[in-house]
Structure formats: C-alpha cells, structure tokens
DSSP file (Angstrom, degrees, kcal/mol; ACC not computed):
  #  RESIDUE AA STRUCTURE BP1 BP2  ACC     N-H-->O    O-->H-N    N-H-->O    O-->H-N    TCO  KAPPA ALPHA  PHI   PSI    X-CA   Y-CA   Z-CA
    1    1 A X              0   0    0      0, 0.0     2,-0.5     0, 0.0    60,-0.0   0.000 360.0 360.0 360.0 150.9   10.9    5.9    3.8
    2    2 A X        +     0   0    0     32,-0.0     2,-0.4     2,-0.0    31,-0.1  -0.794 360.0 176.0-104.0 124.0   13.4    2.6    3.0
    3    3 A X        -     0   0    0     -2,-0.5    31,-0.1     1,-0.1    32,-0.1  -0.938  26.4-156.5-121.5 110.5   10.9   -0.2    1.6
    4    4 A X  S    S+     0   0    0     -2,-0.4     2,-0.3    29,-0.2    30,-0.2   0.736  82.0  41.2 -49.7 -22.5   12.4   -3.5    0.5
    5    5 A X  E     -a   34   0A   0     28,-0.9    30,-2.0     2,-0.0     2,-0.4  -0.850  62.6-164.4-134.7 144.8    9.4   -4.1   -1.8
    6    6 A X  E     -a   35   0A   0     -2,-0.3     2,-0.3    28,-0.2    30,-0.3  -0.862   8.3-164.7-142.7 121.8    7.2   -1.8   -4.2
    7    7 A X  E     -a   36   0A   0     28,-2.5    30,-2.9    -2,-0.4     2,-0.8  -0.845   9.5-150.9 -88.4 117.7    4.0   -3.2   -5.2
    8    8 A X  E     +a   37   0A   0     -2,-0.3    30,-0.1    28,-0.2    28,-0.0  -0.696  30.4 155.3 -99.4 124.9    2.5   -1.1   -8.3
    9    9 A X    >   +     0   0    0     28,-0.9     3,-0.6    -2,-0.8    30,-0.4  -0.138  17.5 156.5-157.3  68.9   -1.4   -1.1   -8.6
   10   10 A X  T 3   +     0   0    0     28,-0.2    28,-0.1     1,-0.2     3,-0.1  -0.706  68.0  15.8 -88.2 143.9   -1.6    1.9  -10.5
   11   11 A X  T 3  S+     0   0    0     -2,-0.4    -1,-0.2     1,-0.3     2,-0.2   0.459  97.1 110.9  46.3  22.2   -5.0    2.0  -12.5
   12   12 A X    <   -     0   0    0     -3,-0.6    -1,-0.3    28,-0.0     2,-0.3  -0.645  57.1-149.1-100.1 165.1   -6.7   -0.9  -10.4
   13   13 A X    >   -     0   0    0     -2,-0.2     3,-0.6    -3,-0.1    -3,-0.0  -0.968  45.8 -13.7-150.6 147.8   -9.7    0.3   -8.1
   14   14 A X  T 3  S+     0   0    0     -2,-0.3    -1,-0.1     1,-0.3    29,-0.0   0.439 129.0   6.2 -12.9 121.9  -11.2   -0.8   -4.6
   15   15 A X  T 3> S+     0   0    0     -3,-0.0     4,-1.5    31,-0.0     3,-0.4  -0.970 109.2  84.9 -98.3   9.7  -10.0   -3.9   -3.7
   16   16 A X  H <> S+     0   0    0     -3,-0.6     4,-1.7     2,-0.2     5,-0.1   0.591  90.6  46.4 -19.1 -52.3   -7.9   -4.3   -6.0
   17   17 A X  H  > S+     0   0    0      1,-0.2     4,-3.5     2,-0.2    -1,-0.2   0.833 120.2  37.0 -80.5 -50.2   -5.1   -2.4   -4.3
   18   18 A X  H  > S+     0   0    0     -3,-0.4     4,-1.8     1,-0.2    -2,-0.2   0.822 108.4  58.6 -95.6  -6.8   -5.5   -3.8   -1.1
   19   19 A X  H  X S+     0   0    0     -4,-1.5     4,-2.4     2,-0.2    -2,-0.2   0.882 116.8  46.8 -35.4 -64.8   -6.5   -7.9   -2.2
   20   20 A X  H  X S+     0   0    0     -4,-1.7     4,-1.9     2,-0.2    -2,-0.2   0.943 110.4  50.6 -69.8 -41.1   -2.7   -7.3   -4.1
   21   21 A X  H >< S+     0   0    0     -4,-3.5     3,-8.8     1,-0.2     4,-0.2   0.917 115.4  43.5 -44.0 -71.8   -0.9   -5.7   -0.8
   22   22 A X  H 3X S+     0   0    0     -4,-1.8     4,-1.1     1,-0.4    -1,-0.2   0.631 112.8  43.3 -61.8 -20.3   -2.1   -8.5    1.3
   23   23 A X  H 3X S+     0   0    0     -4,-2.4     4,-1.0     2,-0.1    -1,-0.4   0.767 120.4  53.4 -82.0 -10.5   -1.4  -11.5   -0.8
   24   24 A X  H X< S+     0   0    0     -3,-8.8     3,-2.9    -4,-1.9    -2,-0.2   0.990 112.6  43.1 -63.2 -79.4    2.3   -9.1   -1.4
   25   25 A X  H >4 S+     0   0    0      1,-0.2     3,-2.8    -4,-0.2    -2,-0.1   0.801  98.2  70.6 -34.2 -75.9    2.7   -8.9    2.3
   26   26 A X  H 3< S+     0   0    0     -4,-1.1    -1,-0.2     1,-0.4    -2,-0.2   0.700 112.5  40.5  -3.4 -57.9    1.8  -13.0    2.9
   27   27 A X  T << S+     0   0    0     -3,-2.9     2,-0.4    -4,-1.0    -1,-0.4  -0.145  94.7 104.0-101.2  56.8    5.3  -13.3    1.2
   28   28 A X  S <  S-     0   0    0     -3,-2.8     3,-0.1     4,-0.0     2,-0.1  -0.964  80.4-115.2-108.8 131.1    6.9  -10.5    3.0
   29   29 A X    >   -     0   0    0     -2,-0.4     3,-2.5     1,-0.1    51,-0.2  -0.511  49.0 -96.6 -68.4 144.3    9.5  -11.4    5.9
   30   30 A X  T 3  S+     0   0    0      1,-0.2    51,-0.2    52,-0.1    -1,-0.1  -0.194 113.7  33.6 -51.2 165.2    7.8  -10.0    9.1
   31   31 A X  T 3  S+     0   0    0     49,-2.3     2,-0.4     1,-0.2    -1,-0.2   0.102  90.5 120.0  84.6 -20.8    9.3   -6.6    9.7
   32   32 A X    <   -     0   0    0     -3,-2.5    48,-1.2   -29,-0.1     2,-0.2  -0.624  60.5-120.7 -84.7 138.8    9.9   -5.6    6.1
   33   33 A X  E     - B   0  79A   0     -2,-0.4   -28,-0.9    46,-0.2     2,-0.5  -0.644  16.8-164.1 -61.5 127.0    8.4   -2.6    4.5
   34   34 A X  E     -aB   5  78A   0     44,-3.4    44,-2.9    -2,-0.2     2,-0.6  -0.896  10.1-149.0-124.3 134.7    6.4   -3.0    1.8
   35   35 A X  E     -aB   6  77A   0    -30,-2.0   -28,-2.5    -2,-0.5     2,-0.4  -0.940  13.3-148.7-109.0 149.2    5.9    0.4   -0.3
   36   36 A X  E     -a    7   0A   0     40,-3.8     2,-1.0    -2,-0.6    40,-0.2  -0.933   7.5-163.8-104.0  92.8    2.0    0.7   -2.3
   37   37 A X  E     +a    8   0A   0    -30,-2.9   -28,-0.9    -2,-0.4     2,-0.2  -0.463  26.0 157.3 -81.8  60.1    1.6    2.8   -5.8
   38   38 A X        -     0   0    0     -2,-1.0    36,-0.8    36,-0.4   -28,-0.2  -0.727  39.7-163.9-115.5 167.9   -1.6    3.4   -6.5
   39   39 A X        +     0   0    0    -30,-0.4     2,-0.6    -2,-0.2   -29,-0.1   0.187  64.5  98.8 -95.1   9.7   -4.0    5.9   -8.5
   40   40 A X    >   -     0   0    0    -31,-0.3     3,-3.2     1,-0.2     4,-0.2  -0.924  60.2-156.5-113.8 133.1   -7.1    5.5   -7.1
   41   41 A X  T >  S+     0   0    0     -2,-0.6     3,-0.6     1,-0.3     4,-0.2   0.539  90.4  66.0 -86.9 -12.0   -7.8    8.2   -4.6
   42   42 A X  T 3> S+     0   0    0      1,-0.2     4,-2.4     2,-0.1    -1,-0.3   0.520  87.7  74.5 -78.7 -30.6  -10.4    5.9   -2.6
   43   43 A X  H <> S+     0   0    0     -3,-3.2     4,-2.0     2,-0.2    -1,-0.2   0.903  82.4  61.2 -79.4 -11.0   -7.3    3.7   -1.7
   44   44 A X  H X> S+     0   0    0     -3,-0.6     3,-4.9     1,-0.3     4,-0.7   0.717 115.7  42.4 -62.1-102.0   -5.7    6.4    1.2
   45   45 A X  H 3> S+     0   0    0      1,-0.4     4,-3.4    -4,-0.2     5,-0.3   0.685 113.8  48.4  12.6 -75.0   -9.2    5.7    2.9
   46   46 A X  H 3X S+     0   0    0     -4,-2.4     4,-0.9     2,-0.2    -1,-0.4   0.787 107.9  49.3 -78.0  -8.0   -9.4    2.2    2.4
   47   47 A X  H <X S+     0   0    0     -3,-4.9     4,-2.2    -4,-2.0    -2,-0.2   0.861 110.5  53.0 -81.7 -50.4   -6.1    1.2    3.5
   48   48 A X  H  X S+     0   0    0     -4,-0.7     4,-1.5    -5,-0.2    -2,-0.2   0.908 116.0  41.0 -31.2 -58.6   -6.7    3.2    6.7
   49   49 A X  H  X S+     0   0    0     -4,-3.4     4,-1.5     2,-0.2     3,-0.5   0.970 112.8  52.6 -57.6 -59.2  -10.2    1.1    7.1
   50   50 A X  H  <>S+     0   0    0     -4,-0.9     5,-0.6    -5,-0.3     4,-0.3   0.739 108.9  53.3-100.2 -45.3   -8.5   -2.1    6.1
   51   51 A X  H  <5S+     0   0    0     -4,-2.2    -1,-0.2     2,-0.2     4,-0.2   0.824 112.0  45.9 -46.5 -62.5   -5.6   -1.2    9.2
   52   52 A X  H  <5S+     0   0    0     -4,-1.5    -2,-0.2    -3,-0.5    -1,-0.2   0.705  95.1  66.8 -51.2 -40.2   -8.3   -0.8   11.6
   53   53 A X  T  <5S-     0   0    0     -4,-1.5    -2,-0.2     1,-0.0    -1,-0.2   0.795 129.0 -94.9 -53.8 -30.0  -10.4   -4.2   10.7
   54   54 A X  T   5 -     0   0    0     -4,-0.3     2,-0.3     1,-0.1    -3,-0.2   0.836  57.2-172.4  93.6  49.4   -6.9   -5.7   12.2
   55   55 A X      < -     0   0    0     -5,-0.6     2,-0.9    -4,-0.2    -1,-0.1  -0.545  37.0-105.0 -80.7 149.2   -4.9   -6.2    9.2
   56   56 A X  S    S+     0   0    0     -2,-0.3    25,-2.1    24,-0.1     2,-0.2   0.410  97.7  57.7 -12.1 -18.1   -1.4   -8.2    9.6
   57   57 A X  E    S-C   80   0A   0     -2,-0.9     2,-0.3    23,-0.2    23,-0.2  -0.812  74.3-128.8-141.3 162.6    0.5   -4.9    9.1
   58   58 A X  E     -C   79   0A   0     21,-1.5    21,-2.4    -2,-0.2     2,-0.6  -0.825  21.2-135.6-111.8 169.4    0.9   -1.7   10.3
   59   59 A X  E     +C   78   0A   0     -2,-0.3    19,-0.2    19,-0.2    -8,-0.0  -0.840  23.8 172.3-125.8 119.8    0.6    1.4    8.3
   60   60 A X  E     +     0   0A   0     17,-1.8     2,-0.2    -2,-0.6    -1,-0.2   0.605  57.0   8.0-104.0  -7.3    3.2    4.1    8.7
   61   61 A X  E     -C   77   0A   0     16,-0.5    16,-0.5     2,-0.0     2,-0.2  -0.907  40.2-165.2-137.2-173.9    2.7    6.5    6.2
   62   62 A X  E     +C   76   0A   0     -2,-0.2     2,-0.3    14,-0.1    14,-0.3  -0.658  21.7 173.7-142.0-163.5    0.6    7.9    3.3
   63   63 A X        -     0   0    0     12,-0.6     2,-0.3    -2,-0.2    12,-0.2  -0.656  25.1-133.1 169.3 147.4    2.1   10.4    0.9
   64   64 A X        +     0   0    0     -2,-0.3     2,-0.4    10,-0.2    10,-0.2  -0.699  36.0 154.6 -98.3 161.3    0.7   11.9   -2.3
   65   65 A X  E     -D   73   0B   0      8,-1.6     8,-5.3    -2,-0.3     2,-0.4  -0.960  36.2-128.2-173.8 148.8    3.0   12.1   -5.3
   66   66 A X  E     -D   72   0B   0     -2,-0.4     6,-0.2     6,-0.2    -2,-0.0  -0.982  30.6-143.1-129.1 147.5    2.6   12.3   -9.2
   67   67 A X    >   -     0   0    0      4,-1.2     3,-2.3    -2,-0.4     2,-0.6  -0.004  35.8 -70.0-108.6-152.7    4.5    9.9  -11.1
   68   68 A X  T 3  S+     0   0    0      1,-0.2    -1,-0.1     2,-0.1    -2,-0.0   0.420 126.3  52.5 -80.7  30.2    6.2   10.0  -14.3
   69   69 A X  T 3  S-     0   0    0     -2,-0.6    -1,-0.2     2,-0.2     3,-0.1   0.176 120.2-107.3-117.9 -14.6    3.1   10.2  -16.7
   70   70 A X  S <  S+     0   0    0     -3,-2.3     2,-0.4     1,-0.3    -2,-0.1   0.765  77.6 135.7  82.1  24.5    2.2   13.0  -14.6
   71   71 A X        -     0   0    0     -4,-0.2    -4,-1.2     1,-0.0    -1,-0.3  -0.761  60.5-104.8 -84.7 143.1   -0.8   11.1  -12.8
   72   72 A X  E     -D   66   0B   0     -2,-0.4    -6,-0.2    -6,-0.2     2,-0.2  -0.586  40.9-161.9 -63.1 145.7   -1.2   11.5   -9.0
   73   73 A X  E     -D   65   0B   0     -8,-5.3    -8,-1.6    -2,-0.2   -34,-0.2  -0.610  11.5-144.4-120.7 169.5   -0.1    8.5   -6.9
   74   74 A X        -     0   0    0    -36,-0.8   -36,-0.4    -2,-0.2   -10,-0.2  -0.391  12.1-163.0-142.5  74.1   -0.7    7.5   -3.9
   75   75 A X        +     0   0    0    -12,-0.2   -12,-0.6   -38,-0.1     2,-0.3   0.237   8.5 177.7 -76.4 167.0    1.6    5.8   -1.7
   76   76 A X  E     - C   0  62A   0    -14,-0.3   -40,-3.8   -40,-0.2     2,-0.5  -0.815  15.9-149.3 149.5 116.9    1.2    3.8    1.4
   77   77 A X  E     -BC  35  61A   0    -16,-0.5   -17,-1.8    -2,-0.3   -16,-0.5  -0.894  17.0-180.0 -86.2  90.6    3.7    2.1    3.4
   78   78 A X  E     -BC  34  59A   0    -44,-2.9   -44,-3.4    -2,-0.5     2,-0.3  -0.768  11.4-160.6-108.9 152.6    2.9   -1.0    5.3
   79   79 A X  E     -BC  33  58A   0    -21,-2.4   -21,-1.5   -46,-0.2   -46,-0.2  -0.933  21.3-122.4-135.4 140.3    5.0   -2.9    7.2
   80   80 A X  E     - C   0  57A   0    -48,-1.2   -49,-2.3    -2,-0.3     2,-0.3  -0.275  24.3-143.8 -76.2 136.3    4.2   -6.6    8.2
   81   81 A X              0   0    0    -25,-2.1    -1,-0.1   -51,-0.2   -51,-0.1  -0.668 360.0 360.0-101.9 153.7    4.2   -7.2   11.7
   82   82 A X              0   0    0     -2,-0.3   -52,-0.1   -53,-0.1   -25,-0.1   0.647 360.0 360.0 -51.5 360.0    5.5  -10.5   13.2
C-alpha cells in the first residue's frame, strides 16, 4: 500500500500508538495515507475500536510483518478523510 507518511511507534504501548497517529494525521492533507509501525500486539485491536468510536480516518488495512531487528510489527494504514 502507497503511504505518504510512516509514523514509527515501535515499543510504545496502548495509547500511545494511537494519541501519536491522531496528532500525525491532524497534520496530514485529507486523503493522504498515513502508514503505523508498531510492536504492541494490543494495537491491531485498538485501532479497529478507535475506527469505530468515529475517528477522522478510515482504516484500510492491517498487516503483520517483522522488522529488521527481527521483532514483529504491526502495521495499520489509515487514511484521513476530508
């Protein structure tokens, strides 16, 4: 997925992750994709809850990955709606 933006919040944990997206997003032009690195496995869940609550963005994917330290990530794609 094409993101304009990659936000890292690798070792933070709930809310950390999403508190950083959403002040990210604030300066995001509507429309843009914002991609989400994180390690905490709680956040797939809690961006999904956070999405539903009626946040500013939608969220179009999730994806698992491990990154080059060999941790699993967890990635999450938002993109800011107008």
């Amino acid at each position: 997925m094409d993101a304009r933006k990659t936000l890292d919040v690798r070792g933070l944990k709930c809310p950390m992750p999403i508190i950083r997206a959403k002040k990210e997003l604030e300066a995001t032009p509507a429309g843009d994709v914002l991609k989400v690195v994180a390690t905490d496995p709680g956040s797939v869940l809690d961006f999904q809850g956070w999405i539903k609550a009626g946040a500013s963005c939608e969220l179009l994917g999730q994806e698992e990955d491990i990154d080059e330290q060999g941790r699993k990530t967890f990635v999450h794609y938002l993109r800011r709606r107008p």
